[in-house]
C-alpha positions, 0 to 999 in steps of 0.5 A: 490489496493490489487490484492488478494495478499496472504500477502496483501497490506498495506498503512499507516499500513491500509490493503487495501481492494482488487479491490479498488483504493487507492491514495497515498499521499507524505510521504506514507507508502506502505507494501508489503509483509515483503518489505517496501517503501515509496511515495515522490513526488517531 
């Protein structure tokens, strides 16, 4: 879920739409501004 962020958030190279909850799933992507991560679950 994207708090209005001014660079935004993006999952799997979707930006995500602001106030709505998104699932993460293993191997996920996750951009947060110039910062990248991604979801493992183990």
């Amino acid at each position: 879920e994207d708090e209005n962020s001014t660079n935004f958030t993006f999952v799997n190279r979707q930006r995500l739409a602001g106030k709505t909850p998104t699932p993460l799933h293993d191997n996920d992507e996750i951009k947060l501004g110039r910062v990248l991560l991604r979801f493992k679950t183990s």
